[in-house]
C-alpha positions, -999 to +999 in steps of 0.1 A: -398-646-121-421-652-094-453-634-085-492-633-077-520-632-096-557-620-091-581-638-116-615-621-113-638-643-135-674-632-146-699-665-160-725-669-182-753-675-157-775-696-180-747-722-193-720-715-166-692-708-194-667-681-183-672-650-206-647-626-193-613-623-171-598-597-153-559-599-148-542-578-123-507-582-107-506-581-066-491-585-037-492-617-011-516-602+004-536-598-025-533-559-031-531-547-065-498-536-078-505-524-113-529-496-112-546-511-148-568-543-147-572-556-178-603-573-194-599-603-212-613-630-234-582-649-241-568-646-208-533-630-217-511-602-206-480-594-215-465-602-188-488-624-176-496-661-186-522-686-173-534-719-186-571-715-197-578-749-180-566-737-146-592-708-147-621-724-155-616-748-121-612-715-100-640-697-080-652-662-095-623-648-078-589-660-068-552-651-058-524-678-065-488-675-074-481-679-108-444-671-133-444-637-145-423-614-165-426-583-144-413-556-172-414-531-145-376-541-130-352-525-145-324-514-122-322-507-087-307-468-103-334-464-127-366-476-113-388-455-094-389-461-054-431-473-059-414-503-084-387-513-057-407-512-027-435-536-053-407-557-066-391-567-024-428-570-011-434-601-041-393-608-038-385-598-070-354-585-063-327-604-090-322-573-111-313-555-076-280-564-065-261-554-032-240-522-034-265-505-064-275-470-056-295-446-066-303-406-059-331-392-035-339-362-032-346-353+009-353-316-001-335-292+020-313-318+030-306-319-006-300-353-027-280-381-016-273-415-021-295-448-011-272-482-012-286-520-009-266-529+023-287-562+024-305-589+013-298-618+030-320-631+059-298-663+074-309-685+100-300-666+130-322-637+115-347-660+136-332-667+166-348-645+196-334-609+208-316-615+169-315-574+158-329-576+126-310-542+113-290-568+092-314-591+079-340-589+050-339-560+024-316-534+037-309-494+027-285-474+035-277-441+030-241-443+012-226-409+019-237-386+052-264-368+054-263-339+082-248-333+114-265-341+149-252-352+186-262-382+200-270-364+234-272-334+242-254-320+275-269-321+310-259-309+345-249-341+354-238-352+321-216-319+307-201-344+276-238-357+269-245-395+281-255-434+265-273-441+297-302-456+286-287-464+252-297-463+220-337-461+227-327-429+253-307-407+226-316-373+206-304-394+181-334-418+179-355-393+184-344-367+153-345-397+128-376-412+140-393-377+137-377-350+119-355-366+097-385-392+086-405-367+078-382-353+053-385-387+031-402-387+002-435-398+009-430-427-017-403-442+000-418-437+037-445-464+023-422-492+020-404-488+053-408-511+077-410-512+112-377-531+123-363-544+159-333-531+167-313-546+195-285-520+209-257-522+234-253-503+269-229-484+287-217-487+320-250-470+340-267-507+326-270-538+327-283-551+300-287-548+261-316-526+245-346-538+222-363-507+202-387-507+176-377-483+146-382-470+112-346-454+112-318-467+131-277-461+131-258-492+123-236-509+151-198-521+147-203-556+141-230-546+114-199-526+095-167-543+104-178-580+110-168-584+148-177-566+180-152-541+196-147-559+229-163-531+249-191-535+227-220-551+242-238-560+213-225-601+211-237-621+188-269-604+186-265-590+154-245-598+121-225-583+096-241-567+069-242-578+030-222-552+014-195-542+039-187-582+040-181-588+001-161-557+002-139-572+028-144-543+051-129-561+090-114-547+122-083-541+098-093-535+068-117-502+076-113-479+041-146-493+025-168-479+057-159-444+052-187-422+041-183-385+024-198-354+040-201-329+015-172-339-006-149-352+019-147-383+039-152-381+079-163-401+109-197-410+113-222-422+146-231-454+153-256-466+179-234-485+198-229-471+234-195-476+252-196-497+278-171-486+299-174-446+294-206-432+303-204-403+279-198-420+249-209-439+218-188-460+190-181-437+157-163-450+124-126-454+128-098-441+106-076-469+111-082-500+127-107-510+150-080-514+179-073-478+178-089-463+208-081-424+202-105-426+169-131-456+183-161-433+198-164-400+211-184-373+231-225-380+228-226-338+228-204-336+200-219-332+165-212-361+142-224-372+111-256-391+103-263-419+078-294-440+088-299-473+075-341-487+075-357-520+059-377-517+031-409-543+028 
């Protein structure tokens, strides 16, 4: 395993010897992740192991990469949410595997299920106006949450609206606020701020770019291709875990998601480009079937959030 190393070293001042060594694992940015520093005379840890020679070349303090065995990473299940937001930030993520979950508890929410959606971060993850909902170190929440509409209803908009798209909904604004705040406080330390790019309806002209902490996944980010009224082209990509489980615009059973107990369409960000009231949804069938493809931004639908953790 890979990871950094801060080497505090203290010298005799009269014969310039090094006398003592403090070990400490840390982050690449040189923040300590083990809350014990260890003093030293034979430079050892247990999970920590560094030439003598090396050390005594070195300034009185230093940070460099260096193998360790990082006994902390156990299981993406078992280990507790300060070990896995530790183990991504100094990508040491091989015990963690895509589609592991674990329990959290969002108190009166009650306790639900976090999955590794992601992992990956390809090439295009790079490429400019890329979404990066689907690239890096991914979380979602593997059954639904709550219920919430997109939009609520206006004068001029009696069914709700998507103009303004993704960045304009209730939607955005309960999970960035609200919802957030009923995170554990552990977890809310590791997510990241992430760019979401989201379509538009039929009121726009053009794509939207937010910055988010929560977001709603889109239907290429589930089933692999873009509905063709789906604006979203080739500005995202599929996720991790809904590829290797072969989930396509046919093959929809692995994106269904339980709401207390029983399985039932959930929102996505995705706004519909040629109704001006609605947004995409998960289907039952097939992502050809228009009766089941989006509904009604005023009607209540479930929520599952995905965020990046780093």
């Amino acid at each position: 395993m890979f990871g950094y190393v801060k080497i505090k070293v203290e010298r005799d001042s009269n014969e310039n010897q090094t006398t003592k060594y403090y070990i400490y694992l840390t982050d690449k940015q040189g923040h300590g992740i083990v809350n014990d520093q260890k003093q030293s005379d034979k430079l050892e840890r247990e999970d920590v192991k560094v030439k003598v020679a090396t050390i005594r070349s070195i300034p009185a303090e230093t940070s460099f990469a260096c193998p360790y065995k990082d006994s902390s990473v156990t299981s993406f299940a078992d280990d507790s949410l300060d070990t896995i937001i530790a183990a991504v930030r100094n990508n040491n993520t091989e015990l963690y595997h895509v589609g592991d979950t674990k329990e959290v508890d969002l108190g009166k929410l009650g306790v639900h299920v976090l999955r590794i959606a992601n992992k990956e971060t390809p090439v295009e993850c790079s490429t400019e106006d890329f979404s990066q909902t689907a690239c890096g170190f991914v979380l979602e929440f593997a059954d639904q949450i709550t219920g919430h509409p997109m939009n609520f209803t206006t004068t001029e908009y009696p069914k709700g609206f998507n103009k303004g798209g993704w960045p304009a909904t209730e939607m955005r604004r309960y999970l960035q606020n609200e919802f957030y705040q009923m995170l554990p406080n552990d977890l809310k330390n590791g997510i990241i701020d992430t760019i979401v790019i989201s379509s538009h309806g039929p009121e726009d002209n053009s794509n939207f770019k937010s910055i988010d902490k929560l977001y709603l996944l889109s239907t290429k980010e589930i089933y692999g291709v873009d509905h063709y009224r789906d604006t979203l082209t080739n500005q995202t990509r599929q996720l991790d875990y809904y590829r290797q489980i072969g989930v396509t615009a046919s093959n929809v059973t692995g994106a269904f998601k339980e709401y207390q107990g029983a399985p039932r369409w959930f929102w996505l960000r995705s706004a519909t480009s040629h109704y001006i009231n609605g947004f995409y949804v998960t289907v039952r069938t097939s992502l050809d079937d228009e009766s089941t493809l989006y509904n009604a931004a005023r009607v209540t639908g479930g929520v599952s959030p995905a965020f990046r953790i780093g």
